[in-house]
C-alpha positions as CSV (number, residue, x, y, z in Angstrom):
1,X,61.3,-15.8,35.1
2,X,62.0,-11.8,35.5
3,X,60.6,-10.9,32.7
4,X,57.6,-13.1,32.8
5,X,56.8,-11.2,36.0
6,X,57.4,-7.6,35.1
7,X,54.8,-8.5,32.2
8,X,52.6,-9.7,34.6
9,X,53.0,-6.3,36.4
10,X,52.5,-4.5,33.7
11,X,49.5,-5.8,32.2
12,X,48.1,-5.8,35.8
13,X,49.6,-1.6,35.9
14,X,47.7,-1.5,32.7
15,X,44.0,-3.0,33.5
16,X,43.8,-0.9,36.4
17,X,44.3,2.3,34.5
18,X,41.8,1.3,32.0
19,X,39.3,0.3,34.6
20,X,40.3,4.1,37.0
21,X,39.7,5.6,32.7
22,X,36.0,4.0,32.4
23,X,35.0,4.2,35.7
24,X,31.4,4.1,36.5
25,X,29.8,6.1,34.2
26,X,26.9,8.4,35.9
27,X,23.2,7.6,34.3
28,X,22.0,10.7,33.2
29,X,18.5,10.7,32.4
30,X,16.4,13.8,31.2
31,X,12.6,14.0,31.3
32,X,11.3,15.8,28.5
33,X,8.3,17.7,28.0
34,X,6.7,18.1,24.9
35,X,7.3,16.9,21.1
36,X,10.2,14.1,20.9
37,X,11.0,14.8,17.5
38,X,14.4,13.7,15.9
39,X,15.7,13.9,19.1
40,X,14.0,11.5,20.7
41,X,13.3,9.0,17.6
42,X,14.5,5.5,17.5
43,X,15.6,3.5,14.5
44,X,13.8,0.4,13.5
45,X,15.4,-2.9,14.0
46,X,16.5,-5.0,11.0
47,X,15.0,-8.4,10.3
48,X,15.8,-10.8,13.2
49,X,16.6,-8.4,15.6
50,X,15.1,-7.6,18.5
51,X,13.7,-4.2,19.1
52,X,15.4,-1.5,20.9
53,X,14.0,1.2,22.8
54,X,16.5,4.1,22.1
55,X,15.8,7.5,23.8
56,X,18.3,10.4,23.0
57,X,18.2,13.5,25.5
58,X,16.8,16.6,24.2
59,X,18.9,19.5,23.2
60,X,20.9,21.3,25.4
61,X,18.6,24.6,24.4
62,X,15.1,22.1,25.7
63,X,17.2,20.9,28.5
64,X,17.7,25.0,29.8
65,X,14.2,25.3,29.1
66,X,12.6,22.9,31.2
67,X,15.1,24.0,33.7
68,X,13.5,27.5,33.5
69,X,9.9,26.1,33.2
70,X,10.9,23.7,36.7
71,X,10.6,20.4,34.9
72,X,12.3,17.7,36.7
73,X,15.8,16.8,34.7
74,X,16.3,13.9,36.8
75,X,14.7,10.5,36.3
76,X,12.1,10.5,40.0
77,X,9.1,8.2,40.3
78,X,5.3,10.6,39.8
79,X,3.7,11.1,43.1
80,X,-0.2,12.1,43.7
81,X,1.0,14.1,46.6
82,X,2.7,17.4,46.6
83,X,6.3,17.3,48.0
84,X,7.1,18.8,51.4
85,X,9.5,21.9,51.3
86,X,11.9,22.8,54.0
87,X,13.8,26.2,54.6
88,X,17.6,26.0,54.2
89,X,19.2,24.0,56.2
90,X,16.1,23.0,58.3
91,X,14.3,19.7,58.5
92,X,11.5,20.9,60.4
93,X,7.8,20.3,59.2
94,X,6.7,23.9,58.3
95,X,2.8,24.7,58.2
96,X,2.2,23.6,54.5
97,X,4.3,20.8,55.0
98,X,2.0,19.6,58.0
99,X,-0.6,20.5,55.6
100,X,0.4,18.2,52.8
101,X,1.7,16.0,55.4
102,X,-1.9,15.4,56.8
103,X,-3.7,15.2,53.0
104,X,-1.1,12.3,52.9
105,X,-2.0,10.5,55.8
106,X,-5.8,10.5,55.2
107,X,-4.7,8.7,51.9
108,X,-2.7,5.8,54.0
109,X,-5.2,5.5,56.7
110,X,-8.1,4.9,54.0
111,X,-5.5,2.6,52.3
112,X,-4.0,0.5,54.9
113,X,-2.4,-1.5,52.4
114,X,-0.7,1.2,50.8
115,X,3.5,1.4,51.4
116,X,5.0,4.9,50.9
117,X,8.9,5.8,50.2
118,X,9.8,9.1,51.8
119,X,12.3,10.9,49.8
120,X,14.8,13.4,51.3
121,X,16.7,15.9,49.4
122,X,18.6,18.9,49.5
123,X,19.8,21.6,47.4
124,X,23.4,21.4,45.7
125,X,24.9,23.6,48.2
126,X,27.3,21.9,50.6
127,X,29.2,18.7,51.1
128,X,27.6,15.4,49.9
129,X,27.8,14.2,53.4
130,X,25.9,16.8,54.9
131,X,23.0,16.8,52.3
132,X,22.7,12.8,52.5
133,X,22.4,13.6,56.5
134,X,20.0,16.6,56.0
135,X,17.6,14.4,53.7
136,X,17.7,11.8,56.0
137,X,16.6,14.3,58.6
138,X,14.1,15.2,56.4
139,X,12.3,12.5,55.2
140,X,12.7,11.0,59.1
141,X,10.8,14.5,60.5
142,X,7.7,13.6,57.5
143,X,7.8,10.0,58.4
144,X,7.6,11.0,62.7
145,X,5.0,13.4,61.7
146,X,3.1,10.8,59.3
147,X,3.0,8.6,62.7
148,X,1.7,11.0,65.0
149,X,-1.2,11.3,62.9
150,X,-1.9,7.0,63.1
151,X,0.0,5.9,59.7
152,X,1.7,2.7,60.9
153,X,5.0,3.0,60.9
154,X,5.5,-0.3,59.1
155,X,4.2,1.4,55.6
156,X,6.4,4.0,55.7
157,X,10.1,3.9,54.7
158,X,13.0,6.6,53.9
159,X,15.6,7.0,51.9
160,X,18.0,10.2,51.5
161,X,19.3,11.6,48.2
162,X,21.0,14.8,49.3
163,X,22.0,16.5,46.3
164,X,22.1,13.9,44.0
165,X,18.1,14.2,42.5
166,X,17.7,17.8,42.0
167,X,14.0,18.9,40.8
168,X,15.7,21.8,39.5
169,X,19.2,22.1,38.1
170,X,19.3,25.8,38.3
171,X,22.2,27.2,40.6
172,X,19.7,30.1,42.0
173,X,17.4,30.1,45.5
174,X,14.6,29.5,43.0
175,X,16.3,26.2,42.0
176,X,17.8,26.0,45.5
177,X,13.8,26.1,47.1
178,X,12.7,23.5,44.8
179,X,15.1,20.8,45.6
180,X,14.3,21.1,49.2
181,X,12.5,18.5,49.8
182,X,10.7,15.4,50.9
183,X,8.8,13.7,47.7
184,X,6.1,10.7,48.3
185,X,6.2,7.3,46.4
186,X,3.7,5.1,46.7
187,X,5.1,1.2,46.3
């Protein structure tokens, strides 16, 4: 009976470390600009398979480049508004933000079926917990705003990333200016 339960033990010791090893694994998806190449060819299935969609992330040389160029490394939804930029550590509307606020609420108001998703993110600097609140703050001040100018409330909705969506990976305030922000999504 002893040893029956110290091999219980261990085999329970030993599924935990394997499942603390694997983790969840983070998605990491890269939006690439341009040719797809070898890089981002798929092989064909063999007979009786089913087809596979297979997308390999560009070099690490196209990846810095879009970086440079500010392409979006992260996988975000297109919007056909521009995104609403805030000053560091501020979640106040500034005057282009009202601007592009107000282009986006002529757009619900003369679709008042429309439902839009209010981003919030931050730049990379500080804590995660600080950044999900900031981008909250954020996409709550463009959703108040959006109000004020007669969008009902009940199309809007927010969500906060913080850090976790950058626009631009770079660790500069070029980068840094980028990622502050509220993006638009249309549902």
């Amino acid at each position: 009976m002893k040893g029956t339960f110290s091999w219980k033990w261990a085999v329970l010791a030993l599924s935990v470390a394997a499942l603390v090893a694997t983790g969840c694994a983070k998605k990491q998806t890269v939006k690439s600009e341009g040719t797809q190449g070898a890089a981002g060819a798929a092989s064909a299935p063999s007979v009786g398979e089913a087809p596979v969609k297979v997308t390999l992330p560009p070099p690490s040389d196209q990846l810095a480049s879009a970086a440079e160029a500010g392409v979006a490394v992260t996988e975000e939804k297109p919007s056909q508004f521009d995104d609403v930029r805030f000053d560091l550590d501020k979640s106040e509307l500034t005057e282009d933000g009202r601007r592009t606020s107000q282009a986006v609420a002529g757009y619900m108001k003369k679709n008042p079926k429309a439902k839009l998703l209010i981003e919030g993110h931050c730049d990379e600097r500080g804590t995660a917990e600080y950044n999900l609140a900031l981008g909250e703050r954020r996409a709550t001040a463009v959703m108040t705003y959006l109000v004020s100018l007669g969008v009902p409330k009940g199309a809007l909705s927010t969500v906060s990333f913080g850090k976790e969506k950058p626009l631009d990976p770079g660790h500069g305030e070029g980068a840094w200016a980028k990622n502050r922000r509220a993006h638009f999504v249309l549902q």
